[in-house]
N, C-alpha and C positions, 0 to 999 in steps of 0.2 A: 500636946498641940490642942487649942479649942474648938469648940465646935466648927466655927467660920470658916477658921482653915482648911477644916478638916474638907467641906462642905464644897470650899475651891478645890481641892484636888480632886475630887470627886467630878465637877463641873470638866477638869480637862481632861478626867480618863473614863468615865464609865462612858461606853456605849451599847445601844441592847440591839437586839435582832428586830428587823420589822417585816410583815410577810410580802409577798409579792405582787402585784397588780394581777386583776381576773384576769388570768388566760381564757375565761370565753372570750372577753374580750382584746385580747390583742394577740391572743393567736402565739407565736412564735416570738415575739414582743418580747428581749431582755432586759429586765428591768430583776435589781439585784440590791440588796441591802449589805453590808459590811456590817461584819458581828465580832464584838470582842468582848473577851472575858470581863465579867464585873468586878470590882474590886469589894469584897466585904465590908461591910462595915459595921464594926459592933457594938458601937453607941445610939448608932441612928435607925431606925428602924425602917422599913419600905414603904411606908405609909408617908413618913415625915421626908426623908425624900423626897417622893412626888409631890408632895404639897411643896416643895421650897423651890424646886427648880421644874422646866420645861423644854420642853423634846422641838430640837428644829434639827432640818435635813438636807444636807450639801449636796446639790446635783450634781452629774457627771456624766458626759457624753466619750466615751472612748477616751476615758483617764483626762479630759480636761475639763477643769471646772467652769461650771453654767452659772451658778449662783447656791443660795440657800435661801430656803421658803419655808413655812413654818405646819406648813402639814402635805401630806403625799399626796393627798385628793390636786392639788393644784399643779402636780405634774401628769396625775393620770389624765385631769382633763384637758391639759395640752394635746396630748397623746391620741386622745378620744376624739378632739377635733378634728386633728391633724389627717385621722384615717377615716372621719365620716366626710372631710371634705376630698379625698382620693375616691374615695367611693363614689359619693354623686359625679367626680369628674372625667372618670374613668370607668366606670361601671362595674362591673363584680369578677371582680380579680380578688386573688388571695393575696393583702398586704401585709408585710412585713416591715418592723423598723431599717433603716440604714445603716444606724451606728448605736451602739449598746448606750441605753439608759444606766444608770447607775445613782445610786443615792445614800449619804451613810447618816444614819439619825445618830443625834448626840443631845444630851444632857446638857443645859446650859442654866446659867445662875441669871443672866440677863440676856432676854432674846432679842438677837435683830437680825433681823430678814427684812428682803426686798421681796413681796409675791408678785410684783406684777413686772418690774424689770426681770428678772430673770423667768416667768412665762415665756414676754418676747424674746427672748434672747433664746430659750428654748425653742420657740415657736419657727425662728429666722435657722438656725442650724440643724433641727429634725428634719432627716431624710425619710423617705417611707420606698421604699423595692415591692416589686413582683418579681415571680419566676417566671423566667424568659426563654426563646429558645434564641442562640445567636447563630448566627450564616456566618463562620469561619469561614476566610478567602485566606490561603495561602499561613494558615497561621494567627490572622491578625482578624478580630471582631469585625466583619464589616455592616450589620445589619443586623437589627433585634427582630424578631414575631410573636406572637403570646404562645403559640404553639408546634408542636411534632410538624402538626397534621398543617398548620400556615405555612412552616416550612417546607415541607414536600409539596404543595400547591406552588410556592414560588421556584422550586427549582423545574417542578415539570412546565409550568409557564413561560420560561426561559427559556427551554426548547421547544415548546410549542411556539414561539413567538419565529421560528423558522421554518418549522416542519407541521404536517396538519396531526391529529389525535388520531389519525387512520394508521399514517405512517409510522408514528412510535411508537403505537401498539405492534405493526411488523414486526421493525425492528427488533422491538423487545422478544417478541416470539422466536425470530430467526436465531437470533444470541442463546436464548435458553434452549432451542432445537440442535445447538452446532453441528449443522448440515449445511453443506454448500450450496451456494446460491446457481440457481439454472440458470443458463446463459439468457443474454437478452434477446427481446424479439425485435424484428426493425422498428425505427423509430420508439422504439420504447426506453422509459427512466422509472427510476428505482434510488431511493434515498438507502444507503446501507449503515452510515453510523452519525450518529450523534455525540457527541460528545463535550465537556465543558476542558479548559485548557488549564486552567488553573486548581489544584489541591481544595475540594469545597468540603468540608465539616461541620454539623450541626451540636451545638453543646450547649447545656443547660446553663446558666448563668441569673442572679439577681441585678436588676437593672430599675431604675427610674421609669416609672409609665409612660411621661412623654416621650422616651426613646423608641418604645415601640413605632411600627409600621405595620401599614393595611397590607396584605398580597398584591396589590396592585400598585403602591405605594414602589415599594420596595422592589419588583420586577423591572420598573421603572430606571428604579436608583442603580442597582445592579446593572441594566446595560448602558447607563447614559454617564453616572458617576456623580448625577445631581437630580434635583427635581425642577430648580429653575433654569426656566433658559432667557439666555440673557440678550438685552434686546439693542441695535442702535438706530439712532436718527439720523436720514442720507444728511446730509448736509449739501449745499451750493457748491458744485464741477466735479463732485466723487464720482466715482465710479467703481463697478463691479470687483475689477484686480486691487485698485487701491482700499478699500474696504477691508478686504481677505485678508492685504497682506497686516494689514494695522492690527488685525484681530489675530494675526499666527494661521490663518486659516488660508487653503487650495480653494483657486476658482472650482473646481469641481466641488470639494466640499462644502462650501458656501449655495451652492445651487443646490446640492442636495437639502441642506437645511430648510432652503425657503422652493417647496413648491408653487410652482405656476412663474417662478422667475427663470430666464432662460439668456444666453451671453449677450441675446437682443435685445431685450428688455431696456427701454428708455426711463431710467431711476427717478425718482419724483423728490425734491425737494421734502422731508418731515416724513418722507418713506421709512417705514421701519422696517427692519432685516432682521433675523435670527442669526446671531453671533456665538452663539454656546458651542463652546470645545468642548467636545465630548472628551468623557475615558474611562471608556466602561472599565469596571471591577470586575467582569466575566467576563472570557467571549467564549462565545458555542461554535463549535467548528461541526460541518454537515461534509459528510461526504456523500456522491449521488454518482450513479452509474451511469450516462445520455447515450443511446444508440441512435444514430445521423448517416442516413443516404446522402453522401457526398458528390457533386461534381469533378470530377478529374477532370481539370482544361486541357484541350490539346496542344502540342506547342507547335512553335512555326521554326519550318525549317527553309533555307535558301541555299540553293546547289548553286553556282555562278558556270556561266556558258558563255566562253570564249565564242561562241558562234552567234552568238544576239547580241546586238547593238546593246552599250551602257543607254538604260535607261528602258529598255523592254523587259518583261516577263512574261511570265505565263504557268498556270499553274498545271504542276503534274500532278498532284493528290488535294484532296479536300479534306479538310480535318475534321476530325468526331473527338467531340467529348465522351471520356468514359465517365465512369460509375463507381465508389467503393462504401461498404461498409464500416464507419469507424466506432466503436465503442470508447468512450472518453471516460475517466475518473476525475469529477469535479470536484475540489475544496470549495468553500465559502465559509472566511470567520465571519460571525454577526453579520452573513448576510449578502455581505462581498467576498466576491470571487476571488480568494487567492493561489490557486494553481488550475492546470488542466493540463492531465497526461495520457496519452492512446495507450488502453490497456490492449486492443485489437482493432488491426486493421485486414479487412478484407478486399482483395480488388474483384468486382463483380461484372465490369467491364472493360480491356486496356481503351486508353484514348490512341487514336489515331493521327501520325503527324498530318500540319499542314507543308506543303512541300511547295515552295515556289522555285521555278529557275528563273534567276536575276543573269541578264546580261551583263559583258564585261569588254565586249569590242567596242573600242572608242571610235565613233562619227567623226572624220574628215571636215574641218567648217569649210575646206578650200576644194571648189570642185576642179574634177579631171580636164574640163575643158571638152569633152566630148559628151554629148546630148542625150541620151537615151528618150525613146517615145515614151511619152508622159503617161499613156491609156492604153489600157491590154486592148490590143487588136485596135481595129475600126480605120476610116476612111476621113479623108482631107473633104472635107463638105465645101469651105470656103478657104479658098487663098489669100495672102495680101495682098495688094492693092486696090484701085479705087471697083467702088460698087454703091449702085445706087445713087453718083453724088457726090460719095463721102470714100475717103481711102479707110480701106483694112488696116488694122496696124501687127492683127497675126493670123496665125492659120485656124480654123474650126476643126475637129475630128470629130465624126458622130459613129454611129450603131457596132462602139465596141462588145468584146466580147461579153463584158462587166463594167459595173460605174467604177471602179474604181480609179483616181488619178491619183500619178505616181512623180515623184520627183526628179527633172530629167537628169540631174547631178548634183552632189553633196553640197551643200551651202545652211546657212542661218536663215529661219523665215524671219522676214519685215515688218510684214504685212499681213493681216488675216481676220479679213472680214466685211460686212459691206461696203461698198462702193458704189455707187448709184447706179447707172448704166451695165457695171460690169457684171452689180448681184453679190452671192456673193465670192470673193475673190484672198487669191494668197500670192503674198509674191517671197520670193526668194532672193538671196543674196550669196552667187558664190564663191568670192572674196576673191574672184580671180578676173574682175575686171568684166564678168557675167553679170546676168539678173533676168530672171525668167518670172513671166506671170501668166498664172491659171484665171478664169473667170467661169462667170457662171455657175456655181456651183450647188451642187444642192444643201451637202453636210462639208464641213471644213472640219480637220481630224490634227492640227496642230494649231500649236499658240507663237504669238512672238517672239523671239531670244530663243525659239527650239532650233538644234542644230539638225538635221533632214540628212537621210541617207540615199545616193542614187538609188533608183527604183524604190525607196520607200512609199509608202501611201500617208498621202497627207490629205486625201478629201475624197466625195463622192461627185460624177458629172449629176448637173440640173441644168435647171432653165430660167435661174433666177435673173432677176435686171432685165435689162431689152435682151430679149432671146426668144426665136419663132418657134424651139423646141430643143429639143436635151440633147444637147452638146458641149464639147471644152472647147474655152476661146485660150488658142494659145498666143505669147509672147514675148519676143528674146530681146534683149536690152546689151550693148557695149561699150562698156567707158559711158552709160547716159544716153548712147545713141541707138535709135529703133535697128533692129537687125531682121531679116528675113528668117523663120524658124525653119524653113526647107535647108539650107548652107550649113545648119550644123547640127539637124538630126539624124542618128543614124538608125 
């Protein structure tokens, strides 16, 4: 074989080792060269070799090929830039590559390389990673931090974002004390656990810088499930329910979203609303112990007494509200109240019924036809017939024993209430071809359409209308026609 040949084979097998980029500067940076045995050769010597042929070196990112460039320096300073531009964007984090550098030098008889297409090409595929801490939810990454210590700030943030730093410091002490808790005092509350509902995990993980998140960022994201909330414009004849329902959203939750809006609230035309469905990625459940001085209402009780008219009472007891002690055990996920159950209740005072007797004797609308005197006691002052002039048309009775006027027999009132001359006045109706009238009166103690029981009290004597002084003007009426009230009272 002659020299040429020989010179090609050589071009497609020999490859040499080449050392590896400064790890001062790239740190953890794998960058690796492919080394293979030389072939001897014992015509040509190492000098003349190198003089005849030249060293180019195939890039490689995780077994796929970048390109080939004709010297290392122009992948170190891809690399170099790569991680001074991380640094000024991110600040001083410990970078790491994404995906393993690779490069195999080889011997060639005629070089060709691309240096600057495969720069970019490196430039556009180099990942760069820090060490990260991630907030495991359930299994599944939900949230990067740069560290331990950002992490334990967002998970105790999470529960501070319900309970105060007084409180969880308790808590935590009573938990590490397990001693049981002393009963509560009146009126007094007590938060007894905190808790997250979901499996939470922190693990070490290489991530992209921009995934990181601030504590605050991210406390954020954990209870809402976003950082944006999403916004709409009312538009012309919306309204509150129509809104909600478009968005998947509860009038209540909808009001919660946008404070200061309320179901009264007259919407404005280019009014914007906060739309964002929440779903948080945690929820913190609080449990709180509340002791409440309670009212016990009285109840109302009704005896029925066949001996009083339907339609009277009267009361036998007055009611009293009691008193109790209750101790309640509140849940709240994220905030909202989801249970409440009486761990103890105390009665500190019974309530007292209220106790009416209700009549149940039904009022007669058709009188007996016999009269009863209308007014306890007293004297016939004036008769009917004429006086002064002018005819009577019923009897007067004065200086009863009491004011009270009585009903001379069961009938329906008509009538009840002024009348000019009479004052004022009630008339009855006793569906028996009767009709009796009271005047003068001072207080009237029924209405129209009431059905009146003999001897019931329907009113007090006065002196109202043309009257010389306090008296009842009586008057009996039959089939329409004036009747004398002496012929049928007994």
């Amino acid at each position: 074989m002659n020299l040429l040949n020989r010179l090609k084979d050589i071009h497609n097998k020999i490859k040499v080792s080449v050392s590896s980029i400064s790890t001062s500067l790239l740190k953890k940076t794998v960058i690796t060269a492919l080394a293979v045995s030389a072939i001897s050769i014992h015509t040509v010597s190492a000098s003349e070799e190198n003089g005849m042929f030249e060293t180019v070196y195939h890039v490689y990112m995780n077994d796929t090929y970048i390109g080939t460039v004709s010297d290392q320096s122009v992948i170190n300073q891809v690399i170099a830039d790569k991680m001074s531009e991380y640094k000024e964007k991110y600040g001083n984090y410990e970078f790491e590559l994404g995906k393993d550098v690779t490069y195999i030098p080889e011997f060639v008889y005629r070089k060709t390389v691309d240096n600057e297409r495969t720069a970019e090409k490196l430039r556009e595929t180099l990942s760069v990673e820090t060490e990260a801490v991630a907030i495991v939810v359930n299994d599944q990454p939900a949230v990067y931090v740069k560290s331990k210590e950002d992490a334990d700030k967002v998970l105790e943030q999470l529960k501070l974002s319900y309970v105060s730093a007084e409180q969880l410091k308790l808590i935590e002490e009573q938990k590490a004390s397990n001693q049981p808790l002393p009963l509560l005092k009146e009126s007094e509350s007590r938060i007894i656990d905190v808790q997250m509902v979901e499996d939470v995990k922190l693990e070490t993980q290489m991530v992209e810088p921009s995934q990181l998140m601030s504590v605050e960022d991210t406390v954020n994201y954990l209870k809402k499930g976003t950082l944006e909330e999403k916004k709409y414009v009312v538009q012309e004849g919306e309204v509150l329910g129509s809104i909600a329902s478009k968005h998947n959203l509860s009038l209540k939750q909808l009001l919660a979203l946008n404070p200061g809006v309320t179901e009264d609230t007259l919407l404005q035309i280019g009014q914007e609303l906060n739309v964002t469905v929440y779903e948080p990625l945690v929820h913190i459940v609080v449990q709180k112990e509340v002791n409440k001085k309670e009212t016990i209402p009285y109840k109302k009780e009704v005896i029925e007494d066949k001996s009083l008219f339907k339609g009277e009472t009267r009361v036998k007891q007055e009611g009293q509200n009691g008193e109790r002690s209750v101790t309640y055990v509140i849940t709240e996920t994220n905030g909202i109240q989801t249970s409440k159950q009486i761990k103890e209740d105390k009665i500190l005072k019974e309530p007292v019924n209220h106790i009416v007797i209700k009549g149940t004797k039904v009022i007669p609308s058709r009188g007996t036809g016999n009269f009863a005197w209308p007014t306890v006691g007293g004297y016939i002052s004036s008769k009917q017939g004429y006086r002064w002039g002018k005819f009577h048309k019923g009897i007067d009775i004065a200086r009863p024993s009491n004011y009270t006027i009585k009903a001379a027999d069961n009938g329906v009132v008509t009538f009840a209430g002024w009348d000019g001359g009479y004052g004022k006045k009630i008339v009855i109706n006793h569906k028996n071809g009767f009709k009796t009238v009271y005047a003068h009166l001072s207080t009237i103690n029924v209405s129209v359409g009431q059905t009146v029981s003999k001897g019931q009290k329907i009113g007090v004597m006065g002196s109202t209308g043309n009257s010389t002084g306090t008296h009842l003007h009586f008057e009996v009426y039959k089939n329409g026609v004036l009747q004398n009230p002496l012929n049928y009272l007994h």
